[in-house]
C-alpha positions in Angstrom: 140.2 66.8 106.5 137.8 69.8 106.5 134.9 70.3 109.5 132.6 70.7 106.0 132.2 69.4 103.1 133.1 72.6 100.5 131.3 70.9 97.2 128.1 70.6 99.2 128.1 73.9 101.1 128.8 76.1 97.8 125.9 74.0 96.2 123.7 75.5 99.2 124.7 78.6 99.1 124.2 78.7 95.1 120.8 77.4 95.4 119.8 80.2 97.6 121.1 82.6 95.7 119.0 81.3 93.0 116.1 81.2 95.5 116.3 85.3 96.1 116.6 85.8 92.6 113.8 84.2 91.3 111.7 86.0 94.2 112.9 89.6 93.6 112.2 88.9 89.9 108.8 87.8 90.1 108.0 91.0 92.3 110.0 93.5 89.4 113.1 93.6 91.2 111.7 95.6 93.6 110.5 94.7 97.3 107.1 95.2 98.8 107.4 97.9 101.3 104.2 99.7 102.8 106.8 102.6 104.0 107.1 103.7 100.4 105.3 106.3 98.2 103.5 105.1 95.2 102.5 107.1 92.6 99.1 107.4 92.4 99.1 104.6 89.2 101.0 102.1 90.7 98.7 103.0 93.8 96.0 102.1 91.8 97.6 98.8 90.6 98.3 97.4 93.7 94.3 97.9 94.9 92.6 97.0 91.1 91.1 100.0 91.1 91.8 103.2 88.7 94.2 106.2 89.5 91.0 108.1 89.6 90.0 106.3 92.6 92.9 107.0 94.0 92.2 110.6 94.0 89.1 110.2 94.8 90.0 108.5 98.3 92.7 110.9 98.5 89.8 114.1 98.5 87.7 112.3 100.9 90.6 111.8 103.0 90.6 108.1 103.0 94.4 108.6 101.9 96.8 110.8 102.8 97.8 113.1 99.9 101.6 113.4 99.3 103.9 115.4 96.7 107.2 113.9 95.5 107.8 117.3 93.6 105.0 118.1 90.8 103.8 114.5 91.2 101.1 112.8 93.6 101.7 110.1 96.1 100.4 107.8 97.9 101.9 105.8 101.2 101.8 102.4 100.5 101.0 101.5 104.7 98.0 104.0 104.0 96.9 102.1 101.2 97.3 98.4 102.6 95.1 99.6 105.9 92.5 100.6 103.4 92.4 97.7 101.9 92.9 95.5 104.9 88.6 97.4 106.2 86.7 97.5 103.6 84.4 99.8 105.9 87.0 102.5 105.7 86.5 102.3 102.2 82.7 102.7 102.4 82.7 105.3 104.9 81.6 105.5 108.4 77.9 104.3 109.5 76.0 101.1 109.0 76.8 100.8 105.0 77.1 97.7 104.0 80.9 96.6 102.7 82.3 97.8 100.1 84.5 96.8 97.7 87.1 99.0 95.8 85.2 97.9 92.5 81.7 98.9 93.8 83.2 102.3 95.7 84.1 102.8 92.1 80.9 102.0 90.3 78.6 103.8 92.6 81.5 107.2 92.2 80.9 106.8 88.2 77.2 106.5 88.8 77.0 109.3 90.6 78.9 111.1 88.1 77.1 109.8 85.4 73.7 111.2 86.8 75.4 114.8 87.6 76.3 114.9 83.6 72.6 113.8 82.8 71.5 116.4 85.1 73.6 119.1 83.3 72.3 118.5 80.2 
């Protein structure tokens, strides 16, 4: 006689198995992990906003700016902490909150009216 029953303890183990591999499919095989680099489009991805954003937040020092060779980076902790204060994203000062969509819509209005200026 056995201290376990061997039928029902492989049918555990099997269903945890399936368990992880459902999760680490539904997040692309790979994990979540604010210690990594992103480049700057899957950056962008992860905060709905686009890569030119990124860079944007990246010149006003909002991120940190980081190389992996020729290509731009971003540190995902840096990232989720901007995302986390929405004030960081609007700057410092008694602006009201911010959004990543309207940081981006006021950045392409302003950029709109320096294009109408040149003309």
């Amino acid at each position: 006689m056995s201290l376990f029953d061997e039928r029902a303890l492989r049918e555990i183990v099997a269903e945890e198995l399936r368990r992880v591999l459902r999760e680490e499919l539904a997040s692309g095989g790979r994990p979540a992990n604010d210690a990594e680099y992103l480049p700057v489009a899957e950056a962008a991805a992860r905060a709905s906003v686009a890569p030119a954003t990124i860079r944007v937040w990246m010149a006003q020092g909002r991120l940190g700016r980081y190389h992996a060779g020729r290509e731009l980076r971003v540190r995902g902790a840096e990232l989720a902490e901007l995302m986390r204060r929405p004030a960081l994203i609007a700057g410092i000062g008694n602006r009201e909150e911010l959004t990543p969509e309207k940081e981006a819509d006021l950045y392409l209005e302003r950029r709109r009216a320096r294009a109408a200026k040149r003309r």
